[in-house]
C-alpha positions in Angstrom: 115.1 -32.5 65.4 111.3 -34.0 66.7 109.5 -34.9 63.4 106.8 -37.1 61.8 106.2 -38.6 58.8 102.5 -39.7 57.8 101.1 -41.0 54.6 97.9 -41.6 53.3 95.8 -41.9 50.5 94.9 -38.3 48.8 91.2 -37.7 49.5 91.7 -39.2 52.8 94.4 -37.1 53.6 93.1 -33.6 52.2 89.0 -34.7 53.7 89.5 -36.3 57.2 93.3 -36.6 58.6 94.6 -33.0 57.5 91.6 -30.7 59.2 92.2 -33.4 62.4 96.0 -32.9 63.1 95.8 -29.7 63.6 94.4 -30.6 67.0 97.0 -32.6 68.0 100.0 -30.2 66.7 98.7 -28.0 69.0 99.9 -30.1 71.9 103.1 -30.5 70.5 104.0 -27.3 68.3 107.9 -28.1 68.2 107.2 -31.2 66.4 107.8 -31.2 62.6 104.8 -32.5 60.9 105.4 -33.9 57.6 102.0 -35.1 55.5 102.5 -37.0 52.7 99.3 -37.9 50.5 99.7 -40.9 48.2 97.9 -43.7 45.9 101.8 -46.3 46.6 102.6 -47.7 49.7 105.8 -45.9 50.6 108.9 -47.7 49.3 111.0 -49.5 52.3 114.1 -48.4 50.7 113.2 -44.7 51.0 113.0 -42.1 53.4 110.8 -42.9 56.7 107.7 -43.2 56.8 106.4 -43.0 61.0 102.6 -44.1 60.2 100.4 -45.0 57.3 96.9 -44.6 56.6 96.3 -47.3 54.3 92.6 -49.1 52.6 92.3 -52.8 52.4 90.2 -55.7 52.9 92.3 -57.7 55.1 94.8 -56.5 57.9 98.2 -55.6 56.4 100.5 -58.6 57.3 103.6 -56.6 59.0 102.9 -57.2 62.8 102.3 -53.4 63.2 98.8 -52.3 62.1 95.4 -51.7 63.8 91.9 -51.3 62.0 91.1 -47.7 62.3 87.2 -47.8 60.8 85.0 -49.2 58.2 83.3 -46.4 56.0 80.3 -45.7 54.9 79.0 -43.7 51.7 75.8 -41.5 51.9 74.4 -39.4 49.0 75.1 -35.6 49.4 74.4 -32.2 47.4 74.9 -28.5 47.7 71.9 -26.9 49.0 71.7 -24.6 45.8 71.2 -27.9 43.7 67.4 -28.4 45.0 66.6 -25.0 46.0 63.5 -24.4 45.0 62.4 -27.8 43.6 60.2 -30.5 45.5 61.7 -31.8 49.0 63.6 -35.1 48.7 62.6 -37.8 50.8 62.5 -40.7 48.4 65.4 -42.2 46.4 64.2 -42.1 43.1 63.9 -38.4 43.3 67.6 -37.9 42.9 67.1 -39.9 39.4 66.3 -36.2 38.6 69.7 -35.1 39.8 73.0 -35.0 37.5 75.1 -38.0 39.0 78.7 -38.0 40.0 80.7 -41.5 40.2 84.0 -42.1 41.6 85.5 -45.0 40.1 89.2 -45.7 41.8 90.0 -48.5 39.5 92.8 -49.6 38.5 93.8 -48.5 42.4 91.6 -50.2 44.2 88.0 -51.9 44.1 85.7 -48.7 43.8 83.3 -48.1 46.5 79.5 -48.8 46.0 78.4 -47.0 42.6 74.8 -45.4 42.3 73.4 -48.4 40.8 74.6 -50.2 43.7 73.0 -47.8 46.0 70.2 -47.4 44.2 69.3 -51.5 44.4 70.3 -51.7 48.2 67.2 -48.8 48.1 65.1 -50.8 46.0 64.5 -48.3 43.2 64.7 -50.3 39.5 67.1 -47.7 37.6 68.5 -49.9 34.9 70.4 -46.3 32.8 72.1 -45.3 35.5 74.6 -43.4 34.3 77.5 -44.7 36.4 80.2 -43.7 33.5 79.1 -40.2 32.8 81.0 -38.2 34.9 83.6 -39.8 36.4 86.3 -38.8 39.4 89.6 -40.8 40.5 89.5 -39.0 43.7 87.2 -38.8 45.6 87.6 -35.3 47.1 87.5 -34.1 43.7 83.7 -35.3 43.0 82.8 -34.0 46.6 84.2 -30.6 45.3 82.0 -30.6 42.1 79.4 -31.7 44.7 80.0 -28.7 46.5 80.0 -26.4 43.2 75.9 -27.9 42.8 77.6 -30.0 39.9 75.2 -33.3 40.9 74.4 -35.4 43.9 77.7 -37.7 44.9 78.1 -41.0 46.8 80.6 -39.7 49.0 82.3 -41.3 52.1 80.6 -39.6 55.1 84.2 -39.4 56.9 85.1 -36.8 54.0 82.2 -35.0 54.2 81.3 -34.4 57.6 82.8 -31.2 58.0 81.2 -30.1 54.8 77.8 -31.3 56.3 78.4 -29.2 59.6 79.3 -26.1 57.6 76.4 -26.2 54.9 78.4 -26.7 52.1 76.6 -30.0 51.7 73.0 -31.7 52.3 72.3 -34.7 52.9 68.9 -35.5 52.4 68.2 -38.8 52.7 70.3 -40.8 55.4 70.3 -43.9 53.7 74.4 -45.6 54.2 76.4 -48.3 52.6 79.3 -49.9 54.0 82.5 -50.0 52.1 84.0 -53.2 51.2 87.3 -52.8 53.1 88.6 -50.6 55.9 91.4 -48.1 56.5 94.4 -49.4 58.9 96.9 -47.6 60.1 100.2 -49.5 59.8 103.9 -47.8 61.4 107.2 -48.7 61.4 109.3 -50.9 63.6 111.1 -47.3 65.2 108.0 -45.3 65.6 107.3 -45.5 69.4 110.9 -44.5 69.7 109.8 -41.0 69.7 107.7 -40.0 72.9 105.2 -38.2 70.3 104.5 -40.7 67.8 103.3 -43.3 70.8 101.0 -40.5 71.9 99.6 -39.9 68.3 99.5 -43.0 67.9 96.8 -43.7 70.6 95.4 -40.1 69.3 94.8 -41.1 65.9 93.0 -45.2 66.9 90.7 -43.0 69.1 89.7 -40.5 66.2 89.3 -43.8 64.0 87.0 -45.0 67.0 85.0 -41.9 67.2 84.5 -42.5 63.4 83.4 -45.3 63.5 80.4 -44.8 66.2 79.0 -41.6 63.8 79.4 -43.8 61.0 77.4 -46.3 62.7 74.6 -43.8 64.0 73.5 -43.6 60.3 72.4 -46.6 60.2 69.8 -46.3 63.1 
């Protein structure tokens, strides 16, 4: 039977990769698509894996991985959480805000945290709150985001589509980079199958088309 295997981290999975392959299972309906969303690298001893999404700050030593981009956080809201109040176009205005962290310790390193952003914006907030309400993933804080629960440092490649649709604001365009990048590593028998070398080369350009809007924020 034709079928694929891919595994990635949750939030990437359920944010960016899952609303993208869609696209490309429409060119190839017969295919079996299995997505797998996971913290572990897959075992070796286990079933077979065709291509992983994984986050690090060095290229995975195997032989058989590619950088697919470096992302960026931005702060984002629902629109209902500053209806009504003054517009926001300075960064210690969303002081005023309920804060939401993710913290993916003991995972990986966490992404910037607000006090992080807040320095890189030059605003003196020494009571952030960085460990009042915390999230492991982080498509869990962008949905309390979403429910007007606070403002959330969110990775813009998760919350793009959220942007487009209204679901989110972002009112000040002000990015940091993450410390490490996602690669996509695959296994040694991938490119036996005629429809993992072309989603291969489907999924680097999708990385490269993320990677030139993430870079248009910081114009």
């Amino acid at each position: 039977p034709s079928n694929m295997r891919i595994s990635t981290l949750p939030s990437l999975m359920s944010k960016w990769l899952a609303p993208l392959v869609f696209s490309w299972q429409d060119q190839y309906p017969d295919v079996d698509l299995f997505l797998e969303a996971r913290h572990a690298e897959p075992a070796s001893d286990g079933y077979d894996i065709d291509f992983r999404i994984t986050y690090s700050d060095r290229v995975p030593d195997t032989g058989n991985a590619i950088e697919l981009f470096r992302d960026c956080i931005v702060p984002v809201c629902s629109p209902n959480l500053v209806k009504g109040r003054e517009p926001i176009t300075r960064p210690n205005q969303i002081l005023d805000y309920p804060l939401l962290t993710v913290d993916w310790l003991p995972s990986f390193a966490s992404p910037p945290s607000w006090r992080d952003w807040f320095t890189a914006q030059q605003v003196y907030c020494p009571k952030v709150p960085d460990g009042h309400r915390v999230f492991s993933l982080s498509s869990m804080a962008i949905q309390a985001a979403i429910e007007h629960r606070g403002f959330v440092l969110a990775q813009y490649s998760m919350v793009r589509g959220d942007l487009e649709s209204g679901h989110l604001i972002m009112p000040l365009a002000r990015p940091l980079c993450l410390l490490s990048s996602y690669y996509l590593v695959w296994s040694e028998s991938a490119f036996e199958k005629p429809w993992c070398r072309d989603f291969h080369r489907w999924l680097v350009a999708r990385g490269k088309d993320q990677h030139e809007l993430n870079q248009k924020l910081f114009v």
